[in-house]
C-alpha positions, 0 to 999 in steps of 0.5 A: 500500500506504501508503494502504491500510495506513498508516504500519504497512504497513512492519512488516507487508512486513518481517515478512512477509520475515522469515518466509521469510529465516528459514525458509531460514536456519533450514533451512540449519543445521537440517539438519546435525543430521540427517546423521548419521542420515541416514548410518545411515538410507541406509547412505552415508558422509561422501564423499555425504551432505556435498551434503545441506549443498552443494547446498542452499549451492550452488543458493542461491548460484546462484539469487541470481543471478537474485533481481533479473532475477525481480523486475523480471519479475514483481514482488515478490510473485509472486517472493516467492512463487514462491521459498517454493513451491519452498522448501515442495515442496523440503521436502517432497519430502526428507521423503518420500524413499526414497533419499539421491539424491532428498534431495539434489535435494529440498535442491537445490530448497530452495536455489533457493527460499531463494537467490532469496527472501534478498535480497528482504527487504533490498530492501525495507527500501530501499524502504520505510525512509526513509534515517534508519530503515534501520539500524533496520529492517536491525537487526531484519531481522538478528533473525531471520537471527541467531536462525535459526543459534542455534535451528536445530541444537537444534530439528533435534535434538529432531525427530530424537529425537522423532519422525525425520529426515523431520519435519525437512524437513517442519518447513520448510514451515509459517513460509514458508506463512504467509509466502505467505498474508501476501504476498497482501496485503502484498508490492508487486506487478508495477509494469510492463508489456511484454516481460521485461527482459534477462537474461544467460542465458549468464552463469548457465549458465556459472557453473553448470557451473562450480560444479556440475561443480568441486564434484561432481568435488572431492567424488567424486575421493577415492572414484572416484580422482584420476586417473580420467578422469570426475574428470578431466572435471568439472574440465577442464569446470568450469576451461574454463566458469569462465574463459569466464564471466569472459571473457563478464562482462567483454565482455557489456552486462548482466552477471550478475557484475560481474567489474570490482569485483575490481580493487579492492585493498580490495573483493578482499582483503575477497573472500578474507577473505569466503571463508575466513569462509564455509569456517570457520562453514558448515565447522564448523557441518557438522563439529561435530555430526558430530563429537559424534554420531559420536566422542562419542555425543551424541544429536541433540538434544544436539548442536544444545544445544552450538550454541546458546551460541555463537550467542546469544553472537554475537547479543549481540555483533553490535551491540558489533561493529558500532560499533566498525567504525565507530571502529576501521580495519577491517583491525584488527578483521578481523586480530582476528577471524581470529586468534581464530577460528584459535585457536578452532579450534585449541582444538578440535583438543584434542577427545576422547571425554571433551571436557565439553559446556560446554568445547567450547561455550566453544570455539564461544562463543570462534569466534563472536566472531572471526565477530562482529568480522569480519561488520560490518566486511567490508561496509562495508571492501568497498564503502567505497572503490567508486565509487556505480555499483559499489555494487549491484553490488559488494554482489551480489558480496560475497553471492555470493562469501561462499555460494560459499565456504561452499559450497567449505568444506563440500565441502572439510572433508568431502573432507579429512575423509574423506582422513585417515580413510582415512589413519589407518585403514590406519595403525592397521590396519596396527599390529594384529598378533599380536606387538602386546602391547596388541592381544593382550590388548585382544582378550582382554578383549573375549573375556571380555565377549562370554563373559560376555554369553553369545556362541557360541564359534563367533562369539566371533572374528568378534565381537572382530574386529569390536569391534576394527575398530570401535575402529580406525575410531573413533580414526582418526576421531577423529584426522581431526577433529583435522587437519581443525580445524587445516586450518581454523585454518590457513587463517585464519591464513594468510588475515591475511596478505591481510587487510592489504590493507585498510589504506589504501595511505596515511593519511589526513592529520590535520586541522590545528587551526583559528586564530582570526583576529587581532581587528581593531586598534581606533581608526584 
C-alpha cells in the first residue's frame, strides 16, 4: 500500500477509520435525543425504551470481543467492512420500524457493527505510525471520537424537529458508506492463508448470557416484580454463566478475557474507577435530555444545544489533561476528577422547571472536566505497572470493562429512575384529598380555565382530574431526577475511596545528587 500510495497512504487508512469510529460514536449519543419521542411515538415508558441506549452499549461491548479473532480471519478490510454493513442495515432497519421491539434489535445490530469496527482504527495507527508519530496520529484519531459526543445530541435534535425520529437512524448510514467505498482501496487486506485461527467460542457465549440475561432481568424486575420467578431466572442464569466464564478464562489456552490482569492492585482499582466513569457520562448523557424534554419542555433540538458546551469544553481540555498525567501521580488527578464530577452532579440535583439553559450547561461544562482529568490518566495508571505480555491484553480489558459499565449505568439510572417515580407518585397521590386546602382550590382554578376555554360541564371533572394527575406525575418526576443525580454523585464519591489504590504501595526513592570526583593531586 506504501508503494502504491506513498508516504500519504497513512492519512488516507486513518481517515478512512475515522469515518466509521465516528459514525458509531456519533450514533451512540445521537440517539438519546430521540427517546423521548420515541416514548410518545410507541406509547412505552422509561422501564423499555432505556435498551434503545443498552443494547446498542451492550452488543458493542460484546462484539469487541471478537474485533481481533475477525481480523486475523479475514483481514482488515473485509472486517472493516463487514462491521459498517451491519452498522448501515442496523440503521436502517430502526428507521423503518413499526414497533419499539424491532428498534431495539435494529440498535442491537448497530452495536455489533460499531463494537467490532472501534478498535480497528487504533490498530492501525500501530501499524502504520512509526513509534515517534503515534501520539500524533492517536491525537487526531481522538478528533473525531471527541467531536462525535459534542455534535451528536444537537444534530439528533434538529432531525427530530425537522423532519422525525426515523431520519435519525437513517442519518447513520451515509459517513460509514463512504467509509466502505474508501476501504476498497485503502484498508490492508487478508495477509494469510489456511484454516481460521482459534477462537474461544465458549468464552463469548458465556459472557453473553451473562450480560444479556443480568441486564434484561435488572431492567424488567421493577415492572414484572422482584420476586417473580422469570426475574428470578435471568439472574440465577446470568450469576451461574458469569462465574463459569471466569472459571473457563482462567483454565482455557486462548482466552477471550484475560481474567489474570485483575490481580493487579493498580490495573483493578483503575477497573472500578473505569466503571463508575462509564455509569456517570453514558448515565447522564441518557438522563439529561430526558430530563429537559420531559420536566422542562425543551424541544429536541434544544436539548442536544445544552450538550454541546460541555463537550467542546472537554475537547479543549483533553490535551491540558493529558500532560499533566504525565507530571502529576495519577491517583491525584483521578481523586480530582471524581470529586468534581460528584459535585457536578450534585449541582444538578438543584434542577427545576425554571433551571436557565446556560446554568445547567455550566453544570455539564463543570462534569466534563472531572471526565477530562480522569480519561488520560486511567490508561496509562492501568497498564503502567503490567508486565509487556499483559499489555494487549490488559488494554482489551480496560475497553471492555469501561462499555460494560456504561452499559450497567444506563440500565441502572433508568431502573432507579423509574423506582422513585413510582415512589413519589403514590406519595403525592396519596396527599390529594378533599380536606387538602391547596388541592381544593388548585382544582378550582383549573375549573375556571377549562370554563373559560369553553369545556362541557359534563367533562369539566374528568378534565381537572386529569390536569391534576398530570401535575402529580410531573413533580414526582421531577423529584426522581433529583435522587437519581445524587445516586450518581454518590457513587463517585464513594468510588475515591478505591481510587487510592493507585498510589504506589511505596515511593519511589529520590535520586541522590551526583559528586564530582576529587581532581587528581598534581606533581608526584
Amino acid at each position: 500500500m506504501f508503494a502504491r500510495y506513498g508516504p500519504r497512504y497513512r492519512y488516507y487508512v486513518i481517515f478512512t477509520a475515522m469515518l466509521g469510529t465516528t459514525a458509531t460514536a456519533l450514533m451512540a449519543t445521537m440517539t438519546n435525543v430521540a427517546i423521548p419521542v420515541i416514548m410518545g411515538a410507541f406509547g412505552v415508558g422509561q422501564d423499555k425504551v432505556h435498551w434503545v441506549a443498552t443494547g446498542f452499549i451492550a452488543a458493542m461491548t460484546i462484539s469487541m470481543l471478537l474485533s481481533d479473532w475477525c481480523v486475523r480471519a479475514f483481514g482488515m478490510r473485509v472486517t472493516f467492512i463487514g462491521a459498517m454493513v451491519v452498522f448501515i442495515f442496523g440503521g436502517v432497519m430502526g428507521g423503518l420500524s413499526n414497533s419499539i421491539d424491532l428498534i431495539i434489535v435494529a440498535r442491537v445490530l448497530q452495536g455489533a457493527g460499531a463494537g467490532i469496527g472501534q478498535p480497528l482504527a487504533m490498530v492501525l495507527v500501530l501499524q502504520v505510525f512509526p513509534v515517534d508519530r503515534r501520539g500524533r496520529a492517536m491525537a487526531l484519531l481522538s478528533v473525531g471520537i471527541m467531536a462525535a459526543p459534542a455534535i451528536g445530541p444537537a444534530f439528533g435534535g434538529v432531525l427530530v424537529d425537522g423532519f422525525n425520529w426515523q431520519y435519525v437512524f437513517f442519518m447513520s448510514a451515509p459517513v460509514p458508506a463512504v467509509g466502505i467505498f474508501l476501504a476498497m482501496f485503502f484498508m490492508p487486506g487478508r495477509d494469510r492463508r489456511g484454516a481460521l485461527p482459534a477462537f474461544d467460542w465458549t468464552g463469548l457465549v458465556l459472557a453473553t448470557l451473562c450480560i444479556a440475561c443480568s441486564l434484561t432481568g435488572l431492567s424488567s424486575g421493577q415492572r414484572e416484580g422482584w420476586g417473580a420467578p422469570i426475574i428470578s431466572a435471568l439472574f440465577s442464569v446470568g450469576i451461574v454463566s458469569g462465574v463459569a466464564f471466569v472459571l473457563w478464562e482462567l483454565t482455557t489456552s486462548t482466552p477471550i478475557l484475560q481474567i489474570r490482569v485483575f490481580a493487579n492492585r493498580k490495573f483493578a482499582a483503575s477497573m472500578v474507577v473505569g466503571l463508575v466513569l462509564s455509569l456517570g457520562f453514558y448515565g447522564a448523557g441518557y438522563l439529561v435530555p430526558l430530563f429537559v424534554q420531559t420536566v422542562q419542555g425543551y424541544s429536541p433540538t434544544r436539548s442536544g444545544l445544552l450538550m454541546i458546551p460541555g463537550g467542546i469544553f472537554m475537547m479543549m481540555i483533553l490535551p491540558i489533561a493529558g500532560r499533566m498525567s504525565d507530571k502529576l501521580p495519577g491517583y491525584q488527578i483521578t481523586l480530582f476528577g471524581l470529586g468534581v464530577y460528584g459535585c457536578s452532579s450534585l449541582l444538578m440535583m438543584q434542577a427545576a422547571t425554571d433551571t436557565a439553559f446556560w446554568v445547567f450547561a455550566t453544570w455539564l461544562i463543570f462534569g466534563r472536566l472531572g471526565q477530562a482529568a480522569m480519561m488520560p490518566t486511567l490508561m496509562v495508571t492501568a497498564l503502567s505497572t503490567m508486565k509487556q505480555e499483559y499489555l494487549s491484553q490488559g488494554a482489551g480489558a480496560l475497553n471492555f470493562t469501561r462499555n460494560l459499565g456504561g452499559a450497567i449505568g444506563v440500565n441502572v439510572v433508568a431502573v432507579v429512575l423509574d423506582q422513585r417515580t413510582a415512589f413519589y407518585a403514590d406519595a403525592f397521590a396519596g396527599l390529594q384529598t378533599p380536606d387538602n386546602s391547596a388541592t381544593r382550590y388548585f382544582m378550582q382554578q383549573l375549573g375556571h380555565i377549562l370554563n373559560q376555554m369553553g369545556w362541557p360541564l359534563e367533562m369539566m371533572r374528568p378534565g381537572v382530574l386529569h390536569l391534576v394527575g398530570q401535575s402529580v406525575y410531573s413533580q414526582a418526576s421531577m423529584m426522581a431526577f433529583k435522587d437519581v443525580f445524587l445516586f450518581i454523585a454518590l457513587a463517585f464519591f464513594i468510588t475515591m475511596v478505591p481510587a487510592l489504590l493507585l498510589r504506589d504501595a511505596y515511593p519511589k526513592p529520590k535520586p541522590r545528587p551526583e559528586t564530582k570526583p576529587a581532581p587528581a593531586a598534581r606533581g608526584g
